[in-house]
Every structure is written in C-alpha cells, then in structure tokens.
C-alpha positions in Angstrom: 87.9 132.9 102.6 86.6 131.3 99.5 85.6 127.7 100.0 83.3 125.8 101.7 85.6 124.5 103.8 86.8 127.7 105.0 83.4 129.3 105.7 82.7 126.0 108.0 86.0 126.2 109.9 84.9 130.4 110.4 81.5 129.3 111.8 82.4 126.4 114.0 84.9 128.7 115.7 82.6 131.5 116.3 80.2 128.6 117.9 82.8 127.1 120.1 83.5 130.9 121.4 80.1 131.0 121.9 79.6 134.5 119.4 76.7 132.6 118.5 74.8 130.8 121.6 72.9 127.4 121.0 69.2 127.9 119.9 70.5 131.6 118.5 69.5 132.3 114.9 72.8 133.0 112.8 73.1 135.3 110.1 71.3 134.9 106.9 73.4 133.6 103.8 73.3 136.2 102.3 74.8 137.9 104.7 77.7 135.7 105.6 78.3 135.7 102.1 79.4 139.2 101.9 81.0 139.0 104.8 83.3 136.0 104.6 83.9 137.6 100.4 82.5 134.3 98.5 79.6 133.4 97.2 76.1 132.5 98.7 76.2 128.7 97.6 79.4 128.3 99.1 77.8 129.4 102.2 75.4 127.0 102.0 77.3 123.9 101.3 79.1 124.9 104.6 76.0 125.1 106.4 74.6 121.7 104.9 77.6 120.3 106.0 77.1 121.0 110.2 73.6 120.8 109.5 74.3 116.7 108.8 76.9 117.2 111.8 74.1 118.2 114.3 75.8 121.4 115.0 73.3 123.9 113.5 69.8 123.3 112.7 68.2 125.0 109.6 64.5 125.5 108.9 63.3 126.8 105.4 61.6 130.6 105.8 62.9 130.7 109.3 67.0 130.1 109.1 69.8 128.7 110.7 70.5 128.6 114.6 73.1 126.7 116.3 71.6 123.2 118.1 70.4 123.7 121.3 72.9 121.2 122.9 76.0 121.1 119.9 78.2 119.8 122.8 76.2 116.8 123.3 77.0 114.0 120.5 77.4 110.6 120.9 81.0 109.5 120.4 81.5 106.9 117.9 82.9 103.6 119.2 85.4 102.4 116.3 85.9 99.1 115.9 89.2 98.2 116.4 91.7 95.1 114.4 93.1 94.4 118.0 89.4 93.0 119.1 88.8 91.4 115.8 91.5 89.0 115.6 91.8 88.7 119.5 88.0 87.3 118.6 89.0 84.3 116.5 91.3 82.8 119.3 94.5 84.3 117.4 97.7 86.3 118.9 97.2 89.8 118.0 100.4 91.3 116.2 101.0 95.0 114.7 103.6 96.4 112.8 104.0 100.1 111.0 105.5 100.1 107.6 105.6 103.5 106.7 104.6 107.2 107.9 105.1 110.1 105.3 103.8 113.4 105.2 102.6 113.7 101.4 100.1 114.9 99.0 97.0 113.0 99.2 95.5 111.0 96.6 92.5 112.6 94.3 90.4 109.9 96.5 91.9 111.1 100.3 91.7 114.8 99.3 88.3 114.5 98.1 87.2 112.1 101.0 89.2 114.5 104.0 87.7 117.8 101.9 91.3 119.3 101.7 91.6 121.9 99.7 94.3 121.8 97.4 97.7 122.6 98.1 97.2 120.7 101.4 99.6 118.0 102.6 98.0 114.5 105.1 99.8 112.2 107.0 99.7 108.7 104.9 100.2 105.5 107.7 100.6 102.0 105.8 100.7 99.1 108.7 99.9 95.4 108.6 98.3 93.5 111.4 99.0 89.6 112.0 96.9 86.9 113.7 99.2 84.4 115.0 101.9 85.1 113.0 100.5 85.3 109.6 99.1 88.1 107.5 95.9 89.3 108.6 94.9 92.4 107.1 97.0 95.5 106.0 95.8 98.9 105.8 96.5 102.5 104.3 95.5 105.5 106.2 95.1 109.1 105.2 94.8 111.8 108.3 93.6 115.4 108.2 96.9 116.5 109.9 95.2 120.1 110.3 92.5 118.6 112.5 94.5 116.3 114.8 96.1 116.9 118.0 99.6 117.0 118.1 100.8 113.2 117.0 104.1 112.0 116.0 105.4 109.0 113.9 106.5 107.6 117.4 103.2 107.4 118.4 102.2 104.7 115.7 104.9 102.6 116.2 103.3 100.5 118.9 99.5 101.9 118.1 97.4 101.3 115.1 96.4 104.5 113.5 92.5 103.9 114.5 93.4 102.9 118.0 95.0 106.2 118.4 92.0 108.0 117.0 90.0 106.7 119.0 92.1 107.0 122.2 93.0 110.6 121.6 89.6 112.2 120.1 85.7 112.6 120.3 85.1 111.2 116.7 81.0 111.7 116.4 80.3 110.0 112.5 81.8 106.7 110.3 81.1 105.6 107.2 81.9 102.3 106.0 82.3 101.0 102.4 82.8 97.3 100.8 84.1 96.7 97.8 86.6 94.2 96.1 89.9 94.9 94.4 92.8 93.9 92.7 96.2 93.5 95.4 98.4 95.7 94.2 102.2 97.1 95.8 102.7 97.3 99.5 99.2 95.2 100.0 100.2 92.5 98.3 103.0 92.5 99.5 102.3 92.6 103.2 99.1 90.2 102.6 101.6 87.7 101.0 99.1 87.0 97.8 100.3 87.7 94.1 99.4 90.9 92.1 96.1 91.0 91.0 94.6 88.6 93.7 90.7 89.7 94.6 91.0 90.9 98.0 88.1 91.9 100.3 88.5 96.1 100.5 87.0 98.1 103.7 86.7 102.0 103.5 86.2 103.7 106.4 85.5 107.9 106.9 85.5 109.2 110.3 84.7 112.6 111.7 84.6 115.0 114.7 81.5 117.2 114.4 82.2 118.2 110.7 85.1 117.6 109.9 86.9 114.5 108.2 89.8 113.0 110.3 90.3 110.1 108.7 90.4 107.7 105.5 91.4 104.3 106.0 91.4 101.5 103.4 91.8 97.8 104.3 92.5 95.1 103.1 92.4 91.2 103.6 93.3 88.4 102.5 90.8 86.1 99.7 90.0 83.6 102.3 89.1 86.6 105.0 84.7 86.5 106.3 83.2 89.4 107.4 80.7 88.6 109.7 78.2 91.3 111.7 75.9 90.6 114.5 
C-alpha cells in the first residue's frame, strides 16, 4: 500500500461498504498514513483525487467526510461515431482491427494512473461512412476497472459504445491536437505517412477512476463542428 492509487482504491471500498457513512468525517491524513504504511502526501493526492470525483468533500481546519449523496452523479452521455456519421446522411460501417492485452504506452499508463507493472487492453478499429474511411481510433482500457468484457464483444461494438452501454462513466475530458499519420492510422485512413490529421483525445472515468483513453483520428478533409 504505497501509492496513490492504492490508498484511493482502499478508501473508495470502505465507502461503498459503507465503514464510512456519507456526511461522516474520515480519518485524518495523518492517520491513514500510518495506517495504509506510506506517506502523508500520498494520502493526499488520493484524497484530491475523489475530492474532484465528488465522492469526499474536504474543508481546510475541519477534514474530509464522504459527500452526502456519493451515489448520486450524473452519468456522462459519450458521444458516440455511430451518431456522428449517421448525421451527415452516410451508412454507418465498423470494423475491429486488433485487440491485444499489452503494456501500455508512457502516455496510457500515465493517463489510466496504472502503476507500473500493469498490463491494458489496447482496441485499434476503423469506422466507415459509406464505404470510405471515416475515422480510425486507438483505445487503451483499465482492464482492472472494467466488467468482465471479451475480444468477442468488440467485434460488432465500438469500444466507446460498449462503455457506455455497460458502465456509469461520471467524467470526460477531451483534447484536440494535430499530428503526423503514422502505421495502422494511416493505414486504415488511407492517407500517406506524415499527412496532418485532425487528433481527438478522450479520458473517461467512473467516480475516480480512469477507464479509458481513446485517440482518434480523421482524415485532412474531416470538420468538427459543435452546437
């Protein structure tokens, strides 16, 4: 019990068996510190963590107490590439071209807060409007943190779809960027090495804890468009 993603995992599980009741003060810590055997700012970057979850609440001179209602949080609606290119008019089309359980990248393990040692499930799939390459995408799951899923499951459902069939995921976070096509993505988006292509990022989480890290990308001519 010696990182921060330990101490959380230790907490949320005495909430959810209700050792600690919402609106209770938890203890100090100091005093998880010694407990758990790590140090006190380990402690606290756990706490930080449900803190921006809304599963405790923490006051400065008073403490930390689990939220009154933890089991009230708004689910996050992902949006999903099925509705996006059903949108424009265009047949929707989906295909998986790989599943491997693997070491993540510096960037997945850092983004999914794995600690290291630990193995993720890595999807790559490309999606098709009418035929032609739409958008192909790279997806890193916390395998720890999912229910029970199997590379059967994917071959007719998109990684996100499945998500957000089969869990309450509470928090997203988007980031745009462009880069280079490179390997499987250009491959699959039919565009040469090297070609700019429009990059999407997207973190999801249940309560506090990463589930997923997606990265898409589309081809140069591809608008993104929010209302």
């Amino acid at each position: 019990m010696n990182t921060w993603q330990s101490v959380r995992a230790d907490v949320m599980e005495r909430i959810r068996a209700r050792e600690w009741l919402p609106g209770e003060l938890i203890p100090t810590e100091q005093e998880l510190a010694v407990e758990l055997g790590c140090a006190r700012a380990t402690v606290n970057r756990a706490l930080r963590e449900l803190a921006d979850s809304g599963i405790v609440e923490r006051r400065r001179k008073v403490g930390t107490r689990v939220a009154a209602t933890p089991s009230r949080r708004a689910t996050l609606e992902m949006p999903l590439m099925r509705h996006e290119i059903e949108a424009t008019g265009a047949t929707y089309g989906y295909r998986m071209t790989s599943y491997e359980i693997t070491m993540p990248t510096q960037l997945a393990q850092r983004a999914l807060q794995l600690e290291h040692g630990k193995q993720a499930i890595l999807i790559k799939t490309q999606f098709l409007a009418d035929g032609r390459p739409h958008c192909c995408e790279a997806v890193w799951l916390n395998a720890e943190a999912l229910p029970d899923l199997q590379r059967k499951d994917l071959e007719s459902l998109p990684p996100q779809e499945w998500l957000a069939r089969n869990l309450p995921l509470t928090r997203g976070k988007f980031t745009i960027l462009a880069q280079g096509a490179s390997g499987d993505c250009a491959t699959n988006l039919e565009v040469p090495e090297g070609t700019p292509v429009l990059t999407i990022e997207r973190l999801n989480w249940t309560d506090a804890t990463p589930i997923s890290y997606a990265r898409q990308f589309y081809r140069p001519e591809h608008r993104l468009v929010s209302e």
